[in-house]
DSSP file (Angstrom, degrees, kcal/mol; ACC not computed):
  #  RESIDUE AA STRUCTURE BP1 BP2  ACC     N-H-->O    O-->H-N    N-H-->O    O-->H-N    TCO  KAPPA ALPHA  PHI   PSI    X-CA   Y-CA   Z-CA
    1    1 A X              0   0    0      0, 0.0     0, 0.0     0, 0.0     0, 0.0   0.000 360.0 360.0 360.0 123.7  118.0  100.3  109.0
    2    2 A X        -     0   0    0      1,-0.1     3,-0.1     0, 0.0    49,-0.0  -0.237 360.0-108.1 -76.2 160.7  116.9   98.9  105.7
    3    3 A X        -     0   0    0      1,-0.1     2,-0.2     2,-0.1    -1,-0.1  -0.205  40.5 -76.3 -84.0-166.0  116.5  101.9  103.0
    4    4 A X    >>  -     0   0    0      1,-0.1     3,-1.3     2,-0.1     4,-0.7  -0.560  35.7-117.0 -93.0 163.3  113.7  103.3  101.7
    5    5 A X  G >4 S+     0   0    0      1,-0.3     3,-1.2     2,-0.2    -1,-0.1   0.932 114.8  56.4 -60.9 -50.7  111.6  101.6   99.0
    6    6 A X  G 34 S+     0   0    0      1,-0.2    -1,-0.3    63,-0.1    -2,-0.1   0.550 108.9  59.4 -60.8   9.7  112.0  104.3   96.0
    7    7 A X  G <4 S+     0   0    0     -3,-1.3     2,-0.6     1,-0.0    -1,-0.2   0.744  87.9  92.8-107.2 -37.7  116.2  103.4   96.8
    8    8 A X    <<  -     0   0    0     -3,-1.2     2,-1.2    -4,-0.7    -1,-0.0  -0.547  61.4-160.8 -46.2 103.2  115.9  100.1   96.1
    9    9 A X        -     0   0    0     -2,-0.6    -1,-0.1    -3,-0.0    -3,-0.0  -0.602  15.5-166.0 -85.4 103.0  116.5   98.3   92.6
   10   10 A X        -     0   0    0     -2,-1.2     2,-0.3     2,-0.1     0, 0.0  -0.268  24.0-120.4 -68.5 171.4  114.8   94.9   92.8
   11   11 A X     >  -     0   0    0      1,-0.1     4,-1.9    33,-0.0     5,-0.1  -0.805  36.9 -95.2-111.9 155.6  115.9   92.5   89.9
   12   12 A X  T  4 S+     0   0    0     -2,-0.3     4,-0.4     1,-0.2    -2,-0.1   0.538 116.3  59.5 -30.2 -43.5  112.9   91.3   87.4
   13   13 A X  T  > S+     0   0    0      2,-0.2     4,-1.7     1,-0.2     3,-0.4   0.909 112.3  41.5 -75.7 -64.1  112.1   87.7   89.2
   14   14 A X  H  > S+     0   0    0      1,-0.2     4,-1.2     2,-0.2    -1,-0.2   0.884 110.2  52.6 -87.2   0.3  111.3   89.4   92.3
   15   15 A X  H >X S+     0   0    0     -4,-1.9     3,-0.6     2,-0.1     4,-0.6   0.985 119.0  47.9 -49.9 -62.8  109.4   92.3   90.7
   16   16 A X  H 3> S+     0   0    0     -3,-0.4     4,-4.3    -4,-0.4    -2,-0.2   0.691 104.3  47.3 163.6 -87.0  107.9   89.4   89.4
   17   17 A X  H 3X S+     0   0    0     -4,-1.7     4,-1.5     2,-0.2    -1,-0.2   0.558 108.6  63.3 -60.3 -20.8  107.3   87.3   92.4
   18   18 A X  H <X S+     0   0    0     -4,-1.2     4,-1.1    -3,-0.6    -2,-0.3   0.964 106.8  47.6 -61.0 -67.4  105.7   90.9   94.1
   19   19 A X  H >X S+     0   0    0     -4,-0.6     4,-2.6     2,-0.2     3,-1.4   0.939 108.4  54.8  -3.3 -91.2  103.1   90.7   91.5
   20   20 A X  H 3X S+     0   0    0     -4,-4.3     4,-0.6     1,-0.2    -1,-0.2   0.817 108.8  41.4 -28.5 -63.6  102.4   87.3   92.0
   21   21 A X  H 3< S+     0   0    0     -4,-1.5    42,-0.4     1,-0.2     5,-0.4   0.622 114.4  54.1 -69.2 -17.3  101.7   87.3   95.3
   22   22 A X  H << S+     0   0    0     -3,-1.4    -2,-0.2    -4,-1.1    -3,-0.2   0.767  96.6  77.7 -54.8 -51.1   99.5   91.0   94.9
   23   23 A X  H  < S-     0   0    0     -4,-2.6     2,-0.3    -3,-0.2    -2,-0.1   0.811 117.1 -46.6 -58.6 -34.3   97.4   89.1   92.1
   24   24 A X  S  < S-     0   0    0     -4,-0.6    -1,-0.2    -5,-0.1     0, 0.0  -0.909  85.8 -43.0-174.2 155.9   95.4   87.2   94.3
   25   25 A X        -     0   0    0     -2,-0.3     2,-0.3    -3,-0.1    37,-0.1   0.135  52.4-174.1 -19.1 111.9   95.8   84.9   97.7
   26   26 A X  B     -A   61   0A   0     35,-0.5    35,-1.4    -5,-0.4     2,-0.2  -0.975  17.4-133.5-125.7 155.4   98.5   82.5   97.9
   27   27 A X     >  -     0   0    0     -2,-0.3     4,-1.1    33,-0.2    33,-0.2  -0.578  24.8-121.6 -85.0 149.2   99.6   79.9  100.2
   28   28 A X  H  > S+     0   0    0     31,-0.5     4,-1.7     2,-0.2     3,-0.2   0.670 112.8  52.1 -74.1 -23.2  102.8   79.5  101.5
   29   29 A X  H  > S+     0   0    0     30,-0.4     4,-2.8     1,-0.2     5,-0.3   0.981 107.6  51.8 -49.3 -57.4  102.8   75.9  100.0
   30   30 A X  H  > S+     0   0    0      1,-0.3     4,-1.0     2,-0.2    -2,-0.2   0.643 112.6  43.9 -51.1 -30.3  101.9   77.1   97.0
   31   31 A X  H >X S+     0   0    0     -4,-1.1     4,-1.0     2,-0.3     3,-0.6   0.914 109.6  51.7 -89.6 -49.3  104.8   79.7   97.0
   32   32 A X  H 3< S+     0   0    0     -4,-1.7     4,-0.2     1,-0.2    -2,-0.2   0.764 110.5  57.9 -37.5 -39.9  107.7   77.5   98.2
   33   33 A X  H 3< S+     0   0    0     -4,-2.8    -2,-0.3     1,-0.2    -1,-0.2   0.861 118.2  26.5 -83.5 -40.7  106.4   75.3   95.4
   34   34 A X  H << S+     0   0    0     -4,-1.0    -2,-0.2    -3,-0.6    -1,-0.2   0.650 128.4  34.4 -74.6 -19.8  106.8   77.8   92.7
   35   35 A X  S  < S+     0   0    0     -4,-1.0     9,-0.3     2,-0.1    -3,-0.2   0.676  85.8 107.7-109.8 -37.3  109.4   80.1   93.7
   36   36 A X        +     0   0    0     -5,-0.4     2,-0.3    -4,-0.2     7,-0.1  -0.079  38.5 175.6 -46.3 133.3  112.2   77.8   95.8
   37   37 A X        -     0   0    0      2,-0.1    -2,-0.1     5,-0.1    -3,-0.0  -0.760  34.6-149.6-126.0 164.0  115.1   77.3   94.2
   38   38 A X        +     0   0    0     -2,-0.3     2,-0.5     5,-0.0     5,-0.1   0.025  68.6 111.1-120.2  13.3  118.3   75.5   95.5
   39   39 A X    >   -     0   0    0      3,-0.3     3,-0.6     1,-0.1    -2,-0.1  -0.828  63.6-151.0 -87.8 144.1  120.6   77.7   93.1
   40   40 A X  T 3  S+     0   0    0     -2,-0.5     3,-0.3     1,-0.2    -1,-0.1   0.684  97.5  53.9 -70.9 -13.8  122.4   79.9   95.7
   41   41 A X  T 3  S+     0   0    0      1,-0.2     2,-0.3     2,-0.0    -1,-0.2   0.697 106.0  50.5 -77.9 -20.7  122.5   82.6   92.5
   42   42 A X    <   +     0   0    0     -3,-0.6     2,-1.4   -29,-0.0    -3,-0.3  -0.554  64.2 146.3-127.0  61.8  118.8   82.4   92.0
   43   43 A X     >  +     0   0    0     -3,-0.3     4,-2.3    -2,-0.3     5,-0.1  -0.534  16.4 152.0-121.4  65.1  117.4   83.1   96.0
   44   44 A X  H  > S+     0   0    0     -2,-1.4     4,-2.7    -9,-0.3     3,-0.5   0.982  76.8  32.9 -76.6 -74.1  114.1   85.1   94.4
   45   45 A X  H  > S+     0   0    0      2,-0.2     4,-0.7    -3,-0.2    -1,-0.2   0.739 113.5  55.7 -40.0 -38.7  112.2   84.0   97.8
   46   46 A X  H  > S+     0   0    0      2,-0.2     4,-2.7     3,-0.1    -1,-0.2   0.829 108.4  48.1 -66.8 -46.8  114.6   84.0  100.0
   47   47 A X  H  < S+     0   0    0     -4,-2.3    -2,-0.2    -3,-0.5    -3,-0.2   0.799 110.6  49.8 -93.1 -14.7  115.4   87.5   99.2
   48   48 A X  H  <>S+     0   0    0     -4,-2.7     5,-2.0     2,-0.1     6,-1.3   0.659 107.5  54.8 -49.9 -29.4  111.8   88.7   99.4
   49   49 A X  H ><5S+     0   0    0     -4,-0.7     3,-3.3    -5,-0.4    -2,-0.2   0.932 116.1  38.7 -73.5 -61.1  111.4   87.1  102.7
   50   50 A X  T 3<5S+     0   0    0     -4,-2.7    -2,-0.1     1,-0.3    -1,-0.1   0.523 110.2  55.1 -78.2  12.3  114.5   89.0  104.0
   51   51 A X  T 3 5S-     0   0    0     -5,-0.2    -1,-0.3     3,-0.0    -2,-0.1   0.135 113.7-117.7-122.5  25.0  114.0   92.2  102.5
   52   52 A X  T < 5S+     0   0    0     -3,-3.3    15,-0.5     1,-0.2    14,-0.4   0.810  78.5 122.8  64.9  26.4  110.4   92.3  104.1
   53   53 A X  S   <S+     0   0    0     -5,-2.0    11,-0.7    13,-0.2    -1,-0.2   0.641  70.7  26.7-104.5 -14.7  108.8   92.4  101.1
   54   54 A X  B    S-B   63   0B   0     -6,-1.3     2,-0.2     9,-0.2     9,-0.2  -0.767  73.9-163.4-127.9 179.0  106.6   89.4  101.4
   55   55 A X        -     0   0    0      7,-0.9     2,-0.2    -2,-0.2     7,-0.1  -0.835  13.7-132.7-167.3 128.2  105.4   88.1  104.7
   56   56 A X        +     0   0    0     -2,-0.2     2,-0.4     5,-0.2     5,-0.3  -0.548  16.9 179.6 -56.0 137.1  103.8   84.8  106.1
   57   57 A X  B >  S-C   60   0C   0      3,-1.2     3,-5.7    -2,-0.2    -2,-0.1  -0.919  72.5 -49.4-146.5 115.6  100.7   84.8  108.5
   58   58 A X  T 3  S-     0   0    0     -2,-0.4    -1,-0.2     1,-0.2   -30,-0.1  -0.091 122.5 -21.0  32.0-115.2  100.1   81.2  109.1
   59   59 A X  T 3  S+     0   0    0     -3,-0.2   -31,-0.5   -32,-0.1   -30,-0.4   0.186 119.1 101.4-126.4  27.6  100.1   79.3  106.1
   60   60 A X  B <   -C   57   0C   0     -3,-5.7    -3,-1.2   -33,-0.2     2,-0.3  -0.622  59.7-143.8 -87.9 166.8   99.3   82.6  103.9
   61   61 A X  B     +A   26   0A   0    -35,-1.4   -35,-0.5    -5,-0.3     2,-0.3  -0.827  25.8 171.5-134.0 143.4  101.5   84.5  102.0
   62   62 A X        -     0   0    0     -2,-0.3    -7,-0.9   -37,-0.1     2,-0.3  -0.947  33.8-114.7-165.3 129.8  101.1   88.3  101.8
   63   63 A X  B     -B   54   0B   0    -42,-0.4    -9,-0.2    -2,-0.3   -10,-0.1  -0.443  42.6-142.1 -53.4 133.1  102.9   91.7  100.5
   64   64 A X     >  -     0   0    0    -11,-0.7     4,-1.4    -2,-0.3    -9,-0.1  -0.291  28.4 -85.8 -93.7-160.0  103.7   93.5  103.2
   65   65 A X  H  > S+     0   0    0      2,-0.2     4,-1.1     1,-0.2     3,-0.1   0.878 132.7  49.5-101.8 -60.0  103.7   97.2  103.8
   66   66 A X  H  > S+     0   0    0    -14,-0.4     4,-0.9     2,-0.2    -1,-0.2   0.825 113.6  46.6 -34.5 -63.5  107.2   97.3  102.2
   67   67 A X  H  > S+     0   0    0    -15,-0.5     4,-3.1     2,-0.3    -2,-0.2   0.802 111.6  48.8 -48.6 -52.0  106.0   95.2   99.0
   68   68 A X  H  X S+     0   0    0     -4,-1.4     4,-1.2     1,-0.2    -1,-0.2   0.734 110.0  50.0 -81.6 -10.6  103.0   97.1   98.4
   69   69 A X  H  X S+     0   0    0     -4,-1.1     4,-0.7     2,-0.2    -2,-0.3   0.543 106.5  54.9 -85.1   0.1  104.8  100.0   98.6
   70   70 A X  H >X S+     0   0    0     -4,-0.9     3,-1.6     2,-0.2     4,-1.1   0.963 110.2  51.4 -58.2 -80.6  107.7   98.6   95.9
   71   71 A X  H 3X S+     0   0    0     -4,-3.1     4,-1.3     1,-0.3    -2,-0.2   0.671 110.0  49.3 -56.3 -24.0  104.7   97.9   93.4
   72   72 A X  H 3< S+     0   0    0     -4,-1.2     3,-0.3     2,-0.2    -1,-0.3   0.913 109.3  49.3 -57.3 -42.6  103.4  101.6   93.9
   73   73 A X  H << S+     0   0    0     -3,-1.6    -1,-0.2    -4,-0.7    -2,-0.2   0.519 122.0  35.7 -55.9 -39.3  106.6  103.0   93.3
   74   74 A X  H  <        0   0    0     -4,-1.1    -1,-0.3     1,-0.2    -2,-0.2   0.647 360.0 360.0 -94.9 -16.9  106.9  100.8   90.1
   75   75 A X     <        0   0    0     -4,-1.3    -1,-0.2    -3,-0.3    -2,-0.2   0.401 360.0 360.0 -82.8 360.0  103.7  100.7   88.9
């Protein structure tokens, strides 16, 4: 069971990358093209996808339930 949002500490880049994807539509090109990395140290996308915090629908990109409830939390 993943915890709850206010338990989490995200690290800056994906605070970051939450933001981004809240400011206004983006495409999942568009996001692979800005956020993918190929350092195993630096996995800002990777770990948003699998911490449920962003979420594909077709070839959009979207906060998810999780995400927008991160940014409330932080805001």
């Amino acid at each position: 069971m993943a915890a709850p949002v206010s338990a989490i500490a995200l690290d800056a880049l994906t605070l970051q990358l939450l933001e981004w994807v809240a400011a206004r539509p983006r495409t999942y090109d568009e996001a692979l093209e800005v956020w993918r990395t190929s350092c195993p140290r630096l996995s800002v996308w990777e770990d948003a996808v699998i911490g449920g915090f962003v979420e594909c629908r077709g070839r959009a990109v979207l906060l998810s339930e999780r995400g927008r409830s991160y940014l409330e939390v932080v805001a």
